[in-house]
Backbone as JSON, one array per atom type, in Angstrom:
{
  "sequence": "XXXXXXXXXXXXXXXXXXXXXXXXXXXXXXXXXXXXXXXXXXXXXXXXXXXXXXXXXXXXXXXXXXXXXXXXXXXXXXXXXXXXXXXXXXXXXXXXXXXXXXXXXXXXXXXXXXXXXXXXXXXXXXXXXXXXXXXXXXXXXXXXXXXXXXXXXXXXXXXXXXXXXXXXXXXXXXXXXXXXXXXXXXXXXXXXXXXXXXXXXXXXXXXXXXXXXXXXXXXXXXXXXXXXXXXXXXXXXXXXXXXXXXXXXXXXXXXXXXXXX",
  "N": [[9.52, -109.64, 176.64], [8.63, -108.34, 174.02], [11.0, -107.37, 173.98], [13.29, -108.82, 173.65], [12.74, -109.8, 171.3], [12.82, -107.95, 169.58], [15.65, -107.2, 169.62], [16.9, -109.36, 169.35], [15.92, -109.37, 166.7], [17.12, -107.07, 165.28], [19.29, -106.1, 162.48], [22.5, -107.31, 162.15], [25.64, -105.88, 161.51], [28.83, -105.4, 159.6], [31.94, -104.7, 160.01], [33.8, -103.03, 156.91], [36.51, -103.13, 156.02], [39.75, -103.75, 156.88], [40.9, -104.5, 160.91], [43.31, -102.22, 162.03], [46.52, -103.72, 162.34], [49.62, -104.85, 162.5], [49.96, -106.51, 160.59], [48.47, -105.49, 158.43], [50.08, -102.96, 157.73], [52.1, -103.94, 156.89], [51.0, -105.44, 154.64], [50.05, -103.01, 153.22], [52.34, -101.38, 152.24], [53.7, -103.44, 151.16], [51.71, -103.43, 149.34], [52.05, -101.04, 147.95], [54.59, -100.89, 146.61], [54.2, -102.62, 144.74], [52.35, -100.87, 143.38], [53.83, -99.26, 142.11], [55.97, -100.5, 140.78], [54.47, -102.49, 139.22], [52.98, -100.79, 137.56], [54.87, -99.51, 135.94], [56.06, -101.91, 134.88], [53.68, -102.82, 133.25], [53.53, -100.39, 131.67], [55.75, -99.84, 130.35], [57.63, -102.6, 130.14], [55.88, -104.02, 129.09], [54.41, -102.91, 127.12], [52.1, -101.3, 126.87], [52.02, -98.7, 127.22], [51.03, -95.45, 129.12], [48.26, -94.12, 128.89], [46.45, -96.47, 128.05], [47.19, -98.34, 130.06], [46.38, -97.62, 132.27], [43.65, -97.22, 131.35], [43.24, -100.08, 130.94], [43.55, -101.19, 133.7], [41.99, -99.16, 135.72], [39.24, -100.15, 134.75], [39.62, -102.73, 135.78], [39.5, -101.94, 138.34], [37.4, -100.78, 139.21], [35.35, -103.04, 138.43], [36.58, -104.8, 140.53], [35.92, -103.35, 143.07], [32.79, -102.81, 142.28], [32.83, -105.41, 143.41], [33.95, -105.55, 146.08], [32.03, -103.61, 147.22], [29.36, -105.12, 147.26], [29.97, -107.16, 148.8], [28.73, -108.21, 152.1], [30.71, -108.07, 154.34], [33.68, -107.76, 155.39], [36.25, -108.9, 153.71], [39.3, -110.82, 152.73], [40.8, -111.12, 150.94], [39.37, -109.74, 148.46], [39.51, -107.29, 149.89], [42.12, -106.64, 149.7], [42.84, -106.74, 146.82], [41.67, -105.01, 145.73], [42.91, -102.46, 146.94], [45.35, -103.44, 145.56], [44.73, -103.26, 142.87], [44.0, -100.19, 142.94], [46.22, -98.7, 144.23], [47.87, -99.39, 142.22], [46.44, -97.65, 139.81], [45.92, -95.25, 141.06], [48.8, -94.62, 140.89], [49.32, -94.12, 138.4], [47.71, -92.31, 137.64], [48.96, -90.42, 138.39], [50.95, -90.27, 137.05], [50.58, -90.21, 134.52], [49.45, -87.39, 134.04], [51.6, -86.25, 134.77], [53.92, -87.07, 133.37], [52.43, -87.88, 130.88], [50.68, -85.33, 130.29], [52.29, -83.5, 131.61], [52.7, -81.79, 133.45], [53.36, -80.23, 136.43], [54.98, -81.29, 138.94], [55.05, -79.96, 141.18], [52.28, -78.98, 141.22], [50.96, -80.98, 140.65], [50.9, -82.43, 143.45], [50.03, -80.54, 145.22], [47.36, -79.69, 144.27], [46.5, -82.33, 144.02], [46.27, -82.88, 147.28], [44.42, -80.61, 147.92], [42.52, -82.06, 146.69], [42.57, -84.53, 148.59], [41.74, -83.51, 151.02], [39.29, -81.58, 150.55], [37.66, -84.48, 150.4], [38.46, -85.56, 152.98], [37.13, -83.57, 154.3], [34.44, -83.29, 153.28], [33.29, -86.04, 153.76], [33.61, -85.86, 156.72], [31.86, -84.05, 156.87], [29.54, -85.36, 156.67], [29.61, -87.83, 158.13], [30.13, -87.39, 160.93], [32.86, -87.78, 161.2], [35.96, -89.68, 160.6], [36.9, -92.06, 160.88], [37.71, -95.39, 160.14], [37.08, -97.97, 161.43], [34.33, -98.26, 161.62], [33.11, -98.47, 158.98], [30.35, -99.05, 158.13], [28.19, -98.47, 156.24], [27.6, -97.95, 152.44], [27.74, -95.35, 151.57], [29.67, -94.39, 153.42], [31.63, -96.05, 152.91], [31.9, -95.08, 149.94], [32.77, -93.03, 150.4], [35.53, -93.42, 152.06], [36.94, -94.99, 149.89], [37.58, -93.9, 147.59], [39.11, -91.57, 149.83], [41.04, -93.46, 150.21], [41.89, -93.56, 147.35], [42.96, -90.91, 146.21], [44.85, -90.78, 148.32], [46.66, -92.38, 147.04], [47.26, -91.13, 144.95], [48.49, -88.8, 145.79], [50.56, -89.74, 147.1], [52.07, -90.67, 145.51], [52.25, -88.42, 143.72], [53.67, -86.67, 145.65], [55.76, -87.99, 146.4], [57.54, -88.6, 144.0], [58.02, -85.46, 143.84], [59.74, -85.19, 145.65], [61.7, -86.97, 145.09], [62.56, -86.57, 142.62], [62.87, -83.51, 142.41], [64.95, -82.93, 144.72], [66.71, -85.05, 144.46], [67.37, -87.64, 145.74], [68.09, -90.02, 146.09], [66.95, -93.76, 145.74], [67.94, -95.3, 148.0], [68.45, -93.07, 150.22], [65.66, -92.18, 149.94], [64.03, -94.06, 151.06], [65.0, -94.33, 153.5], [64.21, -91.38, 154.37], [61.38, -91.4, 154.36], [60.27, -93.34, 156.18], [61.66, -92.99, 158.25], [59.62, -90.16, 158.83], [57.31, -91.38, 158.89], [58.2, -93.01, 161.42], [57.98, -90.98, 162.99], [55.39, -89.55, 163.23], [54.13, -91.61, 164.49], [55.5, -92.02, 166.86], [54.69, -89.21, 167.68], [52.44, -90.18, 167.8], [51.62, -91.81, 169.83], [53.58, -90.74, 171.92], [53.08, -88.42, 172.48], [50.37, -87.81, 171.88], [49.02, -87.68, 169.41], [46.12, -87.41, 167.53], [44.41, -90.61, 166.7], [43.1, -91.53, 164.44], [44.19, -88.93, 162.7], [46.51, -89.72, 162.59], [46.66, -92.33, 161.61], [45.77, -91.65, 158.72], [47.78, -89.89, 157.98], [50.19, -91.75, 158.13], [49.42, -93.28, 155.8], [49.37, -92.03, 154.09], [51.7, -91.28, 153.76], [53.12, -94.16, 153.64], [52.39, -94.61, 150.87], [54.92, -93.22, 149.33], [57.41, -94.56, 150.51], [56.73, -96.88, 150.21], [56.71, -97.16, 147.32], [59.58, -96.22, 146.56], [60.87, -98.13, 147.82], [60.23, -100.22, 145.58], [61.53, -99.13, 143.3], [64.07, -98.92, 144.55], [64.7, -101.65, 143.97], [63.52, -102.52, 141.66], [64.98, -100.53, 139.78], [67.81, -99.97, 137.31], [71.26, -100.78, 138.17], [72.77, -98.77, 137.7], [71.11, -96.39, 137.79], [70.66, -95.83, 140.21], [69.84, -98.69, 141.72], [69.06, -101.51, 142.53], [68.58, -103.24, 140.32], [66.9, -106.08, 139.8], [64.68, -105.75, 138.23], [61.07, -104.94, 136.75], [59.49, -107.06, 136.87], [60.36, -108.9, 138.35], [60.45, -107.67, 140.6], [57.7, -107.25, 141.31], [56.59, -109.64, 141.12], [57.84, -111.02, 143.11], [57.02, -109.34, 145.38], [53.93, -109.7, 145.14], [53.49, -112.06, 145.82], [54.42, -112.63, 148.29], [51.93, -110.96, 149.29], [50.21, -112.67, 148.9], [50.51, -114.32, 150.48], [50.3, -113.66, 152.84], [47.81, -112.62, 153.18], [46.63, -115.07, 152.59], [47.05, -115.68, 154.69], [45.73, -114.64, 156.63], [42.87, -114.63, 155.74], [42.7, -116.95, 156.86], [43.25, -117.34, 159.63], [41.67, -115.15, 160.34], [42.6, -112.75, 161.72], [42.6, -109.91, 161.39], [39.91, -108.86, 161.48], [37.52, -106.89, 162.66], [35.35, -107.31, 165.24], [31.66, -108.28, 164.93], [28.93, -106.4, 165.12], [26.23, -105.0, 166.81], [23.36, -103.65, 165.14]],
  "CA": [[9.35, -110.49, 175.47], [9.11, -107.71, 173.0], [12.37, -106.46, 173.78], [14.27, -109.89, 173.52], [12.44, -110.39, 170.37], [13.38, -106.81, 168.99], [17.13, -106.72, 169.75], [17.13, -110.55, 167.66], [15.7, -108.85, 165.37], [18.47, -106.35, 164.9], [20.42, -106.36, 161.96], [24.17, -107.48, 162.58], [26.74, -105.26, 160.54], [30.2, -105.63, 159.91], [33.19, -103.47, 159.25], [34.11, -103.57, 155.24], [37.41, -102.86, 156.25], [40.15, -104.64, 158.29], [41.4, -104.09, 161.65], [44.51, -102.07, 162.11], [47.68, -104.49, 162.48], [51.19, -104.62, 161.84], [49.99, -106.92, 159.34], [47.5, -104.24, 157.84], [51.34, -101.72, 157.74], [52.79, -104.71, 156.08], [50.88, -105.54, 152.97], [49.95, -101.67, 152.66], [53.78, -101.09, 152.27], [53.92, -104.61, 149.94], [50.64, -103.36, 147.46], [52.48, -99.8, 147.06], [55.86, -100.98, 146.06], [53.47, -103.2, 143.52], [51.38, -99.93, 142.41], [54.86, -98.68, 141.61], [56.42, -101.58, 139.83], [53.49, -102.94, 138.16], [52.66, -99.84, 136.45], [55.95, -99.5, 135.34], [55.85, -103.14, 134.08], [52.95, -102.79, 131.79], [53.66, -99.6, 131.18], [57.54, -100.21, 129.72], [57.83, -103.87, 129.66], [54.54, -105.05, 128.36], [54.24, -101.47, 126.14], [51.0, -100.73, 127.01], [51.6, -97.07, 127.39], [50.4, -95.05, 130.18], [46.81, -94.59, 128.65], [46.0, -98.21, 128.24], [47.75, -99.19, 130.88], [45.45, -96.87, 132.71], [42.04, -97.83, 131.04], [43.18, -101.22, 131.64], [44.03, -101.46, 135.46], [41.22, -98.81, 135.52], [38.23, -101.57, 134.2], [39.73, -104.02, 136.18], [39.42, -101.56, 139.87], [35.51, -100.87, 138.85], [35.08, -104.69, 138.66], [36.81, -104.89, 142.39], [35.04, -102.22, 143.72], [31.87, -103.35, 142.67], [32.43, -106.55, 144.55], [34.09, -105.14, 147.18], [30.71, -103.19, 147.73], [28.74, -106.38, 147.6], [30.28, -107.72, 150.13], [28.35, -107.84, 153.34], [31.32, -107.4, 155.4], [35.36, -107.18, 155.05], [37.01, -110.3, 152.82], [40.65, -110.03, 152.86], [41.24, -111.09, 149.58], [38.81, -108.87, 147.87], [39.79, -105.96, 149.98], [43.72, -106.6, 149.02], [42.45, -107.08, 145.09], [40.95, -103.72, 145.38], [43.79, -102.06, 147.37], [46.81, -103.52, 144.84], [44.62, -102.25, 141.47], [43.59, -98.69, 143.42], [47.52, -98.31, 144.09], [48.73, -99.06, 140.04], [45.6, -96.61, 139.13], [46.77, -93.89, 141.65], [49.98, -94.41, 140.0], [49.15, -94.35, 136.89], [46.91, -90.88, 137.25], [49.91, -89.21, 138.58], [52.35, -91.0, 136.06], [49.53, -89.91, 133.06], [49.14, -85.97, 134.56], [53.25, -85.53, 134.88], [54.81, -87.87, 132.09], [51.44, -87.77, 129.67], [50.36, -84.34, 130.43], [53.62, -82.25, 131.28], [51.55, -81.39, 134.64], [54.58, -80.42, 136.94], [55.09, -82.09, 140.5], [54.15, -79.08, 142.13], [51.13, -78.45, 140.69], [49.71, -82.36, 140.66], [51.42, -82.67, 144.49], [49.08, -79.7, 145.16], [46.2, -80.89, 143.85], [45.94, -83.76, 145.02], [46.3, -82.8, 148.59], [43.86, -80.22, 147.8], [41.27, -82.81, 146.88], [42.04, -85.33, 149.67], [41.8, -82.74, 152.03], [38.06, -81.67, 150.43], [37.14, -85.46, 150.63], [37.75, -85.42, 154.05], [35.9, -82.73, 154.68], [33.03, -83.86, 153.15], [33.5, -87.13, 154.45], [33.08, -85.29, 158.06], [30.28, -83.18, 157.24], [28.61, -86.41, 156.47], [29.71, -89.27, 158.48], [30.94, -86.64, 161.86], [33.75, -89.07, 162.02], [37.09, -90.6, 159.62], [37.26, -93.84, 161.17], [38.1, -96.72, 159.77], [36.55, -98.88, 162.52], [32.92, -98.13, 161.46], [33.09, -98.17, 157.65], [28.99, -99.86, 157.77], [27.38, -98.09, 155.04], [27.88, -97.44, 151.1], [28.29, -94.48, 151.78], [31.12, -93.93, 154.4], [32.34, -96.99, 152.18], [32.45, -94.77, 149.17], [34.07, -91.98, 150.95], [36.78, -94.55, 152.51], [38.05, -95.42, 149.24], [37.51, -91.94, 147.49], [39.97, -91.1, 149.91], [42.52, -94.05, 149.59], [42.67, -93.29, 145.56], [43.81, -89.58, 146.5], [46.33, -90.57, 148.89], [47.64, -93.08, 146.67], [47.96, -90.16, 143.83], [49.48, -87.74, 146.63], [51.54, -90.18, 147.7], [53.16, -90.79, 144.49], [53.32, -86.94, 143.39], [54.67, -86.03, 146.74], [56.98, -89.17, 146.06], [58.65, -87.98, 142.85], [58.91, -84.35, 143.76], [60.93, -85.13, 146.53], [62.91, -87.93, 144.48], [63.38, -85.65, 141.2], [63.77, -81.97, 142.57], [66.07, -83.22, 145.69], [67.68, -86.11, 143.89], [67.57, -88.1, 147.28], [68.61, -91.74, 145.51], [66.35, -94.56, 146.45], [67.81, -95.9, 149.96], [67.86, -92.2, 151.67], [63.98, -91.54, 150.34], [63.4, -94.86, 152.32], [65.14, -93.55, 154.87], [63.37, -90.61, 155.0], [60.03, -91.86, 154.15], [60.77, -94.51, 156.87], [61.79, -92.04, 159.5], [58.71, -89.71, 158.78], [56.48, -92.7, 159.59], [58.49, -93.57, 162.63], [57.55, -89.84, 163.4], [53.88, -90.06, 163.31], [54.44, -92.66, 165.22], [56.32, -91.24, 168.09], [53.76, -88.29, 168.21], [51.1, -90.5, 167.99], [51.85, -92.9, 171.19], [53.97, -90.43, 172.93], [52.26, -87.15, 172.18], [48.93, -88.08, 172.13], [48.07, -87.31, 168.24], [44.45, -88.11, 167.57], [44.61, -91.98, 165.98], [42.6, -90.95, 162.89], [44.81, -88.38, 162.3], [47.81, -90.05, 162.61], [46.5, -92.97, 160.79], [45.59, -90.95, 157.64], [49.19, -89.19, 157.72], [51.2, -92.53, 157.81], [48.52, -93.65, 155.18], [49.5, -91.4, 152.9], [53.41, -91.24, 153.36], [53.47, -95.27, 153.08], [52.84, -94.67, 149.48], [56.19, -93.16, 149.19], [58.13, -95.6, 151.2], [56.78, -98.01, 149.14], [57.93, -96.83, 145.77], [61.04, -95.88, 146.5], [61.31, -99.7, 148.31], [60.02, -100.55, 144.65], [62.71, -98.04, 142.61], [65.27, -99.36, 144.36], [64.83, -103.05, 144.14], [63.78, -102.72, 140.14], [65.5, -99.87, 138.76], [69.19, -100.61, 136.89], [72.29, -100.55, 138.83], [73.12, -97.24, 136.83], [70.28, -95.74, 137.52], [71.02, -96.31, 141.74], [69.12, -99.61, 142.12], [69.7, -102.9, 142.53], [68.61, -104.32, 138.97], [65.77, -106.98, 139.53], [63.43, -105.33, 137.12], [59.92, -104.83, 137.27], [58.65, -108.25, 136.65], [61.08, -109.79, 138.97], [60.21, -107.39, 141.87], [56.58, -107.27, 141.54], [56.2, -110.83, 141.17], [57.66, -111.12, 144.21], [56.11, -108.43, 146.76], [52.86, -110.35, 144.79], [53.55, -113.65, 146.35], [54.23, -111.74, 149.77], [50.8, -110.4, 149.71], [49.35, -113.8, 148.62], [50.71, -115.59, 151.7], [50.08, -112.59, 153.97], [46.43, -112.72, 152.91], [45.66, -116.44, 152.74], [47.35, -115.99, 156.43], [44.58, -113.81, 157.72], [41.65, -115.44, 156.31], [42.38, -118.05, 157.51], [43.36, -116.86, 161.06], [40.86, -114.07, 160.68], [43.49, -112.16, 163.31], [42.21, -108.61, 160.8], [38.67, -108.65, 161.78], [36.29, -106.39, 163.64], [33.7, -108.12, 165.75], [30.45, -107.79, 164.62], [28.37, -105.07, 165.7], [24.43, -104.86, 166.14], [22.97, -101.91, 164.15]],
  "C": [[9.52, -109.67, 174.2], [10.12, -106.99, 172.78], [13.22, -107.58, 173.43], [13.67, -109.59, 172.03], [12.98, -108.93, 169.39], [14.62, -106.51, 168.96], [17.52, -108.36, 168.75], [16.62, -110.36, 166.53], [16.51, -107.98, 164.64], [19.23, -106.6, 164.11], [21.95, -106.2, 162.06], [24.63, -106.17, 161.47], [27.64, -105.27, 160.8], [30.96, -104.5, 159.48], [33.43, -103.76, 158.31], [35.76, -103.53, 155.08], [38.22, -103.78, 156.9], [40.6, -103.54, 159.57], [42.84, -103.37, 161.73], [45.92, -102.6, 162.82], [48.88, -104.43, 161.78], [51.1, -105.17, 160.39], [49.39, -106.13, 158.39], [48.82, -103.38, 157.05], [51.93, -102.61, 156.55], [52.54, -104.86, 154.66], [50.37, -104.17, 152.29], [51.19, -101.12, 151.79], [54.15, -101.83, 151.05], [52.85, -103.72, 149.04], [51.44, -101.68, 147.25], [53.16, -99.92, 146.54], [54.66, -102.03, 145.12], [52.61, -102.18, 142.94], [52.31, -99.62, 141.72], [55.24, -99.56, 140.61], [55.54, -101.72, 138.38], [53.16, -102.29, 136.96], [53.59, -99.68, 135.31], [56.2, -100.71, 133.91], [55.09, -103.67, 133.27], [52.83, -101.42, 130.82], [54.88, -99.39, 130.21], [57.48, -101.54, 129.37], [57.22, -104.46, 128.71], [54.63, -104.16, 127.22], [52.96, -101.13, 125.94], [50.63, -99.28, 126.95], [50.88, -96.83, 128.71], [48.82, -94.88, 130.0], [46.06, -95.95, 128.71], [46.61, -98.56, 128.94], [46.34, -98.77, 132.16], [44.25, -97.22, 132.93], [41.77, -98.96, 131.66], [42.73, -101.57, 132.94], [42.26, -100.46, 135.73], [39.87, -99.63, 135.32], [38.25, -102.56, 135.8], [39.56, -103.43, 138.01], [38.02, -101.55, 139.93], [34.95, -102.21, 139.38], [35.29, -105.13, 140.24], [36.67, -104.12, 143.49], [33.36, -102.39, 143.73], [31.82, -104.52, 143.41], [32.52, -106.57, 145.31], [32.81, -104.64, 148.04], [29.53, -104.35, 147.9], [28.9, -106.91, 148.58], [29.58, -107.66, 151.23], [29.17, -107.41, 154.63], [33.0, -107.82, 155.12], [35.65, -108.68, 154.87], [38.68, -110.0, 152.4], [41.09, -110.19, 152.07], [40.83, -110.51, 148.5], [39.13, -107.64, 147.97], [41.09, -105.73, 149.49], [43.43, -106.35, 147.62], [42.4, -105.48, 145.25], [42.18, -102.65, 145.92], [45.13, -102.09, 146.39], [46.38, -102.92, 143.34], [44.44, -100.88, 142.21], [44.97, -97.87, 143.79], [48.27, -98.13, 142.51], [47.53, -98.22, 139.41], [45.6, -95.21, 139.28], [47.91, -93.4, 141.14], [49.94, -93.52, 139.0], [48.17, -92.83, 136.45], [47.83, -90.23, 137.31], [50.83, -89.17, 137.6], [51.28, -89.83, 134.7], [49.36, -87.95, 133.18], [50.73, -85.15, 134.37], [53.84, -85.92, 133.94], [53.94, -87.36, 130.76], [51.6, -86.08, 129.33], [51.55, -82.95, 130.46], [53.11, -81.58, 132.48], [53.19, -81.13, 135.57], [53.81, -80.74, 138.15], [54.3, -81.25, 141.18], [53.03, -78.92, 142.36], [50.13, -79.59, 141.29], [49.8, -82.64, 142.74], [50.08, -81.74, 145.24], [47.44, -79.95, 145.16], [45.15, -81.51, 144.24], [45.46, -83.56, 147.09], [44.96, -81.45, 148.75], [42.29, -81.06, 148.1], [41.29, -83.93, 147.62], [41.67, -84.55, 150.95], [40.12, -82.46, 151.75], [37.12, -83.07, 150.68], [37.44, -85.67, 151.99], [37.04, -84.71, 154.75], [34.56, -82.94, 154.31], [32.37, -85.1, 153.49], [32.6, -86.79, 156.33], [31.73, -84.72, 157.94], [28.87, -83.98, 156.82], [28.08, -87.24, 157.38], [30.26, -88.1, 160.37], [32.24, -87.59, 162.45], [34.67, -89.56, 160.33], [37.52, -91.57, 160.0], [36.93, -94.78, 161.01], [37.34, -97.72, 160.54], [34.94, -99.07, 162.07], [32.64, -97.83, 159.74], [31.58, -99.54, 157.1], [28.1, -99.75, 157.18], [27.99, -98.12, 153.6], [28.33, -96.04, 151.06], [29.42, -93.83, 152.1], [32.09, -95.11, 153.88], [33.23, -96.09, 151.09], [33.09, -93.46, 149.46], [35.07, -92.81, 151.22], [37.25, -94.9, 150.9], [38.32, -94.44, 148.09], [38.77, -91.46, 148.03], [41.4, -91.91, 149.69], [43.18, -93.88, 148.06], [43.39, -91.96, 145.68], [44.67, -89.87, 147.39], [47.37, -91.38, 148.21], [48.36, -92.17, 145.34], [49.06, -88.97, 144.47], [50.42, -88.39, 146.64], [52.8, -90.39, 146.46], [53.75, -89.39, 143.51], [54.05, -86.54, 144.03], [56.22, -86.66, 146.91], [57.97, -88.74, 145.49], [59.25, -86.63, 143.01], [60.0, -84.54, 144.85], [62.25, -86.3, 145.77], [63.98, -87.06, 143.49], [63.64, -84.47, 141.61], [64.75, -82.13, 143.45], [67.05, -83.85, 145.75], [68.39, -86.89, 144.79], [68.26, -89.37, 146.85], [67.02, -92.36, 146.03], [66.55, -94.75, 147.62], [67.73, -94.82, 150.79], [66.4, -91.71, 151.0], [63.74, -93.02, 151.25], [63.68, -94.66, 153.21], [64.12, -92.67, 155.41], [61.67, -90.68, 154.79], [59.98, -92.87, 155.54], [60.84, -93.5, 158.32], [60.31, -90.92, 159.67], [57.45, -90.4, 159.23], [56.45, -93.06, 161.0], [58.14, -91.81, 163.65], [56.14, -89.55, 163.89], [54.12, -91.23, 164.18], [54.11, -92.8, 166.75], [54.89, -90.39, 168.19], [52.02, -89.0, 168.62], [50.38, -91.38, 169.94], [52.87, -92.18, 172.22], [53.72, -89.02, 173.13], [51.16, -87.1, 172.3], [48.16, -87.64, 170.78], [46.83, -88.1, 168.11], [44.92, -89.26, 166.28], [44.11, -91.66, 164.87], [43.77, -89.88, 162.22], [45.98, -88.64, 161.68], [47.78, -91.62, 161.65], [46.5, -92.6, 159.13], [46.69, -90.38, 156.7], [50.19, -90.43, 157.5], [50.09, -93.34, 156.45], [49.04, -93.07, 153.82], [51.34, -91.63, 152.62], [53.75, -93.16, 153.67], [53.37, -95.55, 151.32], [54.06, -94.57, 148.83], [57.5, -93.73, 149.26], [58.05, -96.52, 150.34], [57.07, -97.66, 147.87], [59.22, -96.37, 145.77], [61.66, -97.09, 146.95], [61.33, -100.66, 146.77], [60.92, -100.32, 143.34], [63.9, -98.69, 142.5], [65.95, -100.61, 144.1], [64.79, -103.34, 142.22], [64.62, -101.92, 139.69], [67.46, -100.51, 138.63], [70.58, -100.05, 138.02], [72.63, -99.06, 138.48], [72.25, -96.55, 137.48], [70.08, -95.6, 139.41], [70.21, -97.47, 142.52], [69.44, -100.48, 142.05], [69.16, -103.84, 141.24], [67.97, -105.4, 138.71], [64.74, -106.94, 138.83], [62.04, -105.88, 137.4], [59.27, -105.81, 137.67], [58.87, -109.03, 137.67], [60.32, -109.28, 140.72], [58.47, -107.29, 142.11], [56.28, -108.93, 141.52], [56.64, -111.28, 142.63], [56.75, -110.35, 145.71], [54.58, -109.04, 146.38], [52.63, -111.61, 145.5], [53.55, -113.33, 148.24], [52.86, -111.59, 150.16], [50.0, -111.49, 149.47], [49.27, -114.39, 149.43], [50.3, -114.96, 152.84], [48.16, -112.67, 154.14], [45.42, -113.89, 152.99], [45.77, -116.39, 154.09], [46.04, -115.98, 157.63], [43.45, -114.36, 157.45], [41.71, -116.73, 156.27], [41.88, -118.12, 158.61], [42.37, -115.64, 161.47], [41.55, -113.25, 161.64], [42.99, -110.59, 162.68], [41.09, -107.92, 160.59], [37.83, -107.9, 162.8], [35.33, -107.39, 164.12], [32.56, -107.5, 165.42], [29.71, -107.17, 165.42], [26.84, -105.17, 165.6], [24.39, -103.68, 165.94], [21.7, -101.93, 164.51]]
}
């Protein structure tokens, strides 16, 4: 009797996170080519500048971060909200450090990988564990997105130096952003790389993929892109992630089962 009555007493907890699905790969891929764009598009179009564009987008991740943390357990339109500003803010540090600042590639590329590399380490010497699957505290919450803002700044220094010192075009960095992925991949399912690991690594190099998917779709024919400009291509990969998102909660198909704690 006092054991039935003690295990219904048990507070449930959920994952704050979603499940990992193709669809998960999908709108990760869609909100980077929109960190890219977007920034661009209030940063140039609108003329916000990179500072206030910054502050802005900046304000407005705070706001979806605190609600995100409210949350009792993973909302797929809150966590996307927070995911598509935490991509144009990642941007927008690296854009503000190399354009603002005069910070070279190397240096910020560096860096960065420096301090996602310390956040998972401290992450571990916290939580003995980087998986996604169990993200049921504030804590291992605010590590988890701690580290997505540093891979989204890696991803976009590591982005440019390979765009601007190698002068790859747009369609072969998707290539090779694209193939690097399908690499991790391969090692992960036919090698046996540890899933965290290999999650973390295509985590980071989908930032890239996606701005250079973003590059080539806005920037001017001249310039080796196809000429839809910012507004045009973010408004669309926006509508993508709108339909992708009402999809799931609807279908809930991106959900952990609840867990007693």
């Amino acid at each position: 009797m006092t054991t039935t009555r003690h295990v219904a007493l048990k507070r449930l907890k959920a994952n704050k996170v979603p499940e990992v699905t193709v669809y998960f790969w999908i709108i990760k891929v869609l909100c980077t080519t929109v960190g890219e764009t977007a920034a661009d598009y209030l940063n140039d179009t609108v003329g916000l500048g990179l500072t206030r564009t910054a502050l802005v987008m900046g304000v407005l991740l705070v706001a979806a971060l605190v609600w995100q943390f409210r949350l009792p357990a993973y909302a797929a339109g809150v966590y996307w909200v927070t995911v598509v500003l935490i991509s144009i803010v990642g941007t927008l540090i690296t854009d503000e450090l190399t354009d603002g600042l005069g910070v070279a590639l190397e240096v910020t590329t560096a860096v960065f990988a420096v301090v996602l590399a310390a956040t998972f380490a401290a992450w571990y010497a916290a939580e003995r564990t980087l998986s996604i699957h169990t993200i049921l505290t504030v804590r291992r919450e605010t590590f988890y997105w701690a580290a997505v803002l540093f891979t989204f700044a890696l991803g976009t220094a590591a982005g440019d130096l390979v765009a601007e010192r190698l002068d790859l075009g747009y369609p072969l960095s998707v290539v090779l952003f694209g193939a690097l992925i399908a690499v991790v991949a391969g090692a992960r399912y036919v090698l046996g790389l540890n899933a965290i690991t290999a999650f973390w690594i295509a985590y980071i190099l989908t930032r890239p993929l996606g701005a250079s998917i973003g590059d080539y779709l806005s920037q001017a024919r001249e310039d080796g892109g196809l000429g839809l400009g910012t507004t045009a291509t973010s408004a669309l990969f926006l509508v993508m992630i709108c339909a992708l998102v009402v999809y799931l909660t609807l279908s809930r198909r991106d959900r952990t089962p609840v867990e007693q704690a």
